[in-house]
C-alpha positions as CSV (number, residue, x, y, z in Angstrom):
1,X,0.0,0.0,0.0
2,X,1.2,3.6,-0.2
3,X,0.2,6.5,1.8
4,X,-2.8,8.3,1.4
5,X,-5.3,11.0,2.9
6,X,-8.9,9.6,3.7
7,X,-11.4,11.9,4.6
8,X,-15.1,10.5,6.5
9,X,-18.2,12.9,5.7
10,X,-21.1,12.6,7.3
11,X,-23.7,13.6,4.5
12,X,-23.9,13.4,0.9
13,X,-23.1,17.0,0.2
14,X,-19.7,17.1,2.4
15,X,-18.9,13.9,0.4
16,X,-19.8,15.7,-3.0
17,X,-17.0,18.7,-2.0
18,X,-14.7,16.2,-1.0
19,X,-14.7,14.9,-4.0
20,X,-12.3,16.3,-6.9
21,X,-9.1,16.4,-8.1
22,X,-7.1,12.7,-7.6
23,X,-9.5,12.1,-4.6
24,X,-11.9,8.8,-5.1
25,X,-14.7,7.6,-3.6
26,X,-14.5,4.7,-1.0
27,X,-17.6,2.3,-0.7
28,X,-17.1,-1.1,1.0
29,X,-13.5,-0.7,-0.6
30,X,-13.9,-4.9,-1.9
31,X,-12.9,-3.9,-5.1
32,X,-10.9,-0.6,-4.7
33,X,-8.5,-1.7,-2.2
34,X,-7.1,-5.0,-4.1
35,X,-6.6,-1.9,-6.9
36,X,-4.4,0.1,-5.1
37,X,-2.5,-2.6,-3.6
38,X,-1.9,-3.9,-7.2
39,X,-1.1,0.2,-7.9
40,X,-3.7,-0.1,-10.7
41,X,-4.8,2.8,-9.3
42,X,-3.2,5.7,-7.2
43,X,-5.4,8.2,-5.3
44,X,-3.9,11.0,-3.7
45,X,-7.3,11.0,-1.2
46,X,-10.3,8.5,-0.5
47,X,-13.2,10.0,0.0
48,X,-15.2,7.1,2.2
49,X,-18.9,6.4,2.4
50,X,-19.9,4.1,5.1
51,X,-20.5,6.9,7.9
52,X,-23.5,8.4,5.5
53,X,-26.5,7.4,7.3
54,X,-29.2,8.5,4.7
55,X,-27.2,6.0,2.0
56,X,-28.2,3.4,4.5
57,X,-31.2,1.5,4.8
58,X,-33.5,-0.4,3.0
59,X,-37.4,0.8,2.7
60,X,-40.4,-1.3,1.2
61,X,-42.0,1.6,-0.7
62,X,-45.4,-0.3,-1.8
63,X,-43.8,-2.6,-4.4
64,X,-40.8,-0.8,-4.9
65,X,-37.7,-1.3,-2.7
66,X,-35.2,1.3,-2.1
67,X,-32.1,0.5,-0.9
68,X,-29.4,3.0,-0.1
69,X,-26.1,3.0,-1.6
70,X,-23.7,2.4,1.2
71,X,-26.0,-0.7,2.5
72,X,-23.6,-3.6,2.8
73,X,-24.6,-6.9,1.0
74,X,-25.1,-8.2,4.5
75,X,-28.3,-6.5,4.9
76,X,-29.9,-7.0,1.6
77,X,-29.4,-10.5,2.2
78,X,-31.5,-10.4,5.5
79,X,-34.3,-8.3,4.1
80,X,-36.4,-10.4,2.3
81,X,-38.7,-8.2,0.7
82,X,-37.6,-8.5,-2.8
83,X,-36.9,-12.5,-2.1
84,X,-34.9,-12.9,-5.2
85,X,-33.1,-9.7,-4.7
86,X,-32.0,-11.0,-0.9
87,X,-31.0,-14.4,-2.4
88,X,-28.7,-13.0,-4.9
89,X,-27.0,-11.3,-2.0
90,X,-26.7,-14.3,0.3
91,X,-24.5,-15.8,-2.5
92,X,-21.8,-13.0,-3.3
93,X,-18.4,-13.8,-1.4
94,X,-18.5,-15.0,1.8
95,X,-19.3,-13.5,4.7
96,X,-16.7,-10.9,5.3
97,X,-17.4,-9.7,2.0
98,X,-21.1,-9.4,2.8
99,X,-20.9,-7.6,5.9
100,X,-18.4,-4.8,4.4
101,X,-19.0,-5.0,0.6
102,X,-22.6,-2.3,-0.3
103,X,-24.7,-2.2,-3.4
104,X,-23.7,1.0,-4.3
105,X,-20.0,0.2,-4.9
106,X,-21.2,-3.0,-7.2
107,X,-23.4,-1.0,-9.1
108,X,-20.7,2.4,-9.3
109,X,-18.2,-0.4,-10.0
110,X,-19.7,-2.0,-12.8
111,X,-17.7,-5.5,-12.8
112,X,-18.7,-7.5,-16.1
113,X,-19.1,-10.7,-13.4
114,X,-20.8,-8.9,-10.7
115,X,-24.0,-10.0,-9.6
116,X,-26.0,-6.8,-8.6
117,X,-25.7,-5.5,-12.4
118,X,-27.9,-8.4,-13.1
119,X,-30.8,-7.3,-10.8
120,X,-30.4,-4.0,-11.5
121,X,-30.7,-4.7,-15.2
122,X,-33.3,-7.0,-15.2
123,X,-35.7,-5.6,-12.7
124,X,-35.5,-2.4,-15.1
125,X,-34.1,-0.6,-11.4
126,X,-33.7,3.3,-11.0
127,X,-30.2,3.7,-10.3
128,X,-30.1,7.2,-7.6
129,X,-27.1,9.5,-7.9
130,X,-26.3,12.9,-5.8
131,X,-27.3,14.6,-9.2
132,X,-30.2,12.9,-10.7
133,X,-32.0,9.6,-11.9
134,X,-30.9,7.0,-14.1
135,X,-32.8,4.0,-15.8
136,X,-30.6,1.0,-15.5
137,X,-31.1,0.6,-19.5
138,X,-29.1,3.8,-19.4
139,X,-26.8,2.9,-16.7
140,X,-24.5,0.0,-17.9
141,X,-22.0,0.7,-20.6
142,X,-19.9,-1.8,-21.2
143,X,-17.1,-3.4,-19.2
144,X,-16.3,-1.2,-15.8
145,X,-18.2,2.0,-17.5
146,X,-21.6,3.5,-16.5
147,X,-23.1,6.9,-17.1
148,X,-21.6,7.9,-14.1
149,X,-19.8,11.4,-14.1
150,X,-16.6,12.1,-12.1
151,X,-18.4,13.9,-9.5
152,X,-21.5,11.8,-9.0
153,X,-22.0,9.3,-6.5
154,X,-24.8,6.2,-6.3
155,X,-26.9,7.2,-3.3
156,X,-29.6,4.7,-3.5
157,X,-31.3,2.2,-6.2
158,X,-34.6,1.6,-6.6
159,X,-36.0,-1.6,-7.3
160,X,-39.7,-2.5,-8.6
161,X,-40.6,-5.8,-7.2
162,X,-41.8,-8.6,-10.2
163,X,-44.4,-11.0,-10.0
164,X,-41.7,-13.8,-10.1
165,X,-37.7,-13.4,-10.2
166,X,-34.8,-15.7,-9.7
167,X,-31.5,-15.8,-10.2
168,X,-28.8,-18.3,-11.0
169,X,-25.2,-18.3,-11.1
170,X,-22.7,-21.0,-12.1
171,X,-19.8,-20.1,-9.6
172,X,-15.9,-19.3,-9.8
173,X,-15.0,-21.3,-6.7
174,X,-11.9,-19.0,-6.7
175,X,-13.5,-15.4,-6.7
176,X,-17.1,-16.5,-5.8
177,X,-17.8,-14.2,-8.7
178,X,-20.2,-15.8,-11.5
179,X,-18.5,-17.2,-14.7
180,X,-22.1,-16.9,-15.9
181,X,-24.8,-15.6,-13.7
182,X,-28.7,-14.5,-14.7
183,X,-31.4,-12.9,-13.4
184,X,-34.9,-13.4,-14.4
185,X,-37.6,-11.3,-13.8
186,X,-41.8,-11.5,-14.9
187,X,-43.5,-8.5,-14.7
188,X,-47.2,-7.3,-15.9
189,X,-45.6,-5.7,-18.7
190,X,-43.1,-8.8,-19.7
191,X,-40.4,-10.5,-18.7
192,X,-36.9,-9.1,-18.5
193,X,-33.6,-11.3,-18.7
194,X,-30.1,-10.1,-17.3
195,X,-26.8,-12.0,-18.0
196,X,-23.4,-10.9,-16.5
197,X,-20.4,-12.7,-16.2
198,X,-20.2,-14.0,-19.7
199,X,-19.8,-11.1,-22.3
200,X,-17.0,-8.6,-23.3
201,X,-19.8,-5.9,-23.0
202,X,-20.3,-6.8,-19.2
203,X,-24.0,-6.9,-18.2
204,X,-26.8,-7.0,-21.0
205,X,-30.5,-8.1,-21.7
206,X,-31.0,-11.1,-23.7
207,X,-33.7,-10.2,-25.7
208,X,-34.4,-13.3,-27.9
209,X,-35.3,-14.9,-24.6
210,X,-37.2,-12.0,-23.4
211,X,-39.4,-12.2,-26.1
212,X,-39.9,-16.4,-26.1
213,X,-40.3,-15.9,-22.1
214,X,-43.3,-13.4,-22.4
215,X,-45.0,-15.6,-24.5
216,X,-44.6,-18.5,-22.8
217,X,-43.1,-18.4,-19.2
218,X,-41.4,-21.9,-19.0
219,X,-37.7,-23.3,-20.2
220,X,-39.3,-25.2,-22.8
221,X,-39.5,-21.8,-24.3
222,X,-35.9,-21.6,-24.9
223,X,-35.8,-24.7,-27.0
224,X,-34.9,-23.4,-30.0
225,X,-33.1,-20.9,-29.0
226,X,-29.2,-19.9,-29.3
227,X,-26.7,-18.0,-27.8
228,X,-23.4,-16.9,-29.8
229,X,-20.4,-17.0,-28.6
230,X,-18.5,-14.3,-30.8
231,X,-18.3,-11.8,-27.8
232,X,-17.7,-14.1,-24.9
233,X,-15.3,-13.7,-22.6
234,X,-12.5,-16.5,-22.9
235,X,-10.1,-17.3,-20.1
236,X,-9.0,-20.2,-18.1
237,X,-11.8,-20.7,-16.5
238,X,-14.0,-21.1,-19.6
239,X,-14.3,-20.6,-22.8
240,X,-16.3,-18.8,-24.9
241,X,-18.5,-21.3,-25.8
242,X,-19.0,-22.8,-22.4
243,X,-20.3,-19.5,-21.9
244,X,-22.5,-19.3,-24.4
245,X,-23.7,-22.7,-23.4
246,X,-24.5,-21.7,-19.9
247,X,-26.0,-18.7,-20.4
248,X,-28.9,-20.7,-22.1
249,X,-28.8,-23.2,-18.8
250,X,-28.8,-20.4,-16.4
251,X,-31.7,-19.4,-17.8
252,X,-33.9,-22.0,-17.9
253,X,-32.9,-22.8,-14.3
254,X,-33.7,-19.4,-13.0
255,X,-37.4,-19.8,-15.1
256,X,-38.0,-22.8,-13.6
257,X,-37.5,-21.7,-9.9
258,X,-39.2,-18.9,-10.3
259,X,-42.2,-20.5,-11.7
């Protein structure tokens, strides 16, 4: 590690003027600390989040659940009111990660294998900045990129609870990150499918599936489907056509448990 300044507001706005300059913002710090120990990154100052009370909390708001940006994995988990949602959370890391890691730093973060991009996506979730509102459609960019702006922070997301919604993700025993994860969601209005872990492009809707789901809400609906591989992330730990492969399987599954 090298030496640093780190500064502790207590509200949004004295973390807004702390920001600037080489100064970053510190969430749970789960991926920004491995960063600076591997110097991929080099902040002058951090700028941390975790003593802002009103990015805290998580609040039922008749059907919709907002959950502030510095709440900690931990607590999502042990919620429950968006069942799918808390599941999701129960599975990422382990439990130190849970209890330190928040939903705000996923989200800011963007990780092409995270899971909360998933739910965010696929739940069509209002992603809550210091400045203004952002569709999750909007959001996610690509790989580690989001609409963020330097000087905007994620205070809160919103999430509309669906009729039914599960997700599934095949594991990296190393990283506990998915090699393939998605999220499925039903709504009045259709069904929504996220996939994260698997593309170059990081997390994205699978549309073909959307479409087949709506009409018929069951795996069989995926029959004849396909997935291609030509953007897939390749590695050691799969290749691009595994990926493909199980992005098809993790969807079915998650239909199937929802249903």
């Amino acid at each position: 590690m090298y030496a640093f300044e780190i500064e502790r507001p207590a509200t949004i706005d004295e973390a807004v003027s702390a920001l600037g300059g080489e100064a970053q913002a510190l969430s749970g710090g789960q991926t920004l600390i491995p960063t600076l120990k591997a110097r991929l990154a080099s902040p002058s100052k951090l700028v941390s989040l975790s003593g802002i009370s009103e990015m805290k909390g998580i609040r039922n708001e008749g059907g919709t659940l907002w959950i502030g940006g510095a709440t900690c994995h931990g607590d999502v988990a042990a919620d429950g009111s968006y069942k799918a949602l808390s599941e999701l959370a129960s599975h990422i890391g382990d439990p130190a990660v849970r209890n330190r890691g928040t939903i705000g730093g996923s989200i800011a973060n963007n990780d092409p294998a995270a899971c909360y991009p998933a739910v965010a996506l696929a739940s069509g979730a209002t992603i809550i900045t210091n400045r203004r509102e952002i569709a999750a459609d909007d959001y996610f960019l690509g790989m580690f990129e989001t609409a963020l702006d330097e000087d905007e922070i994620v205070t809160a997301v919103r999430f509309p609870i669906p009729e039914k919604a599960n997700y599934q993700k095949f594991v990296q025993p190393a990283s506990r990150f998915a090699l393939v994860g998605v999220f499925v969601a039903k709504t009045a209005e259709g069904v929504r499918v996220a996939v994260t872990g698997a593309s170059n492009e990081g997390v994205h809707r699978w549309t073909a599936a959307e479409e087949a789901l709506s009409a018929n809400f069951a795996a069989s609906a995926l029959a004849d489907l396909t997935v291609s591989a030509d953007d897939m992330i390749e590695d050691l730990h799969g290749s691009a056509e595994y990926r493909a492969h199980l992005v098809k399987v993790m969807t079915g599954r998650a239909v199937t448990a929802a249903s």
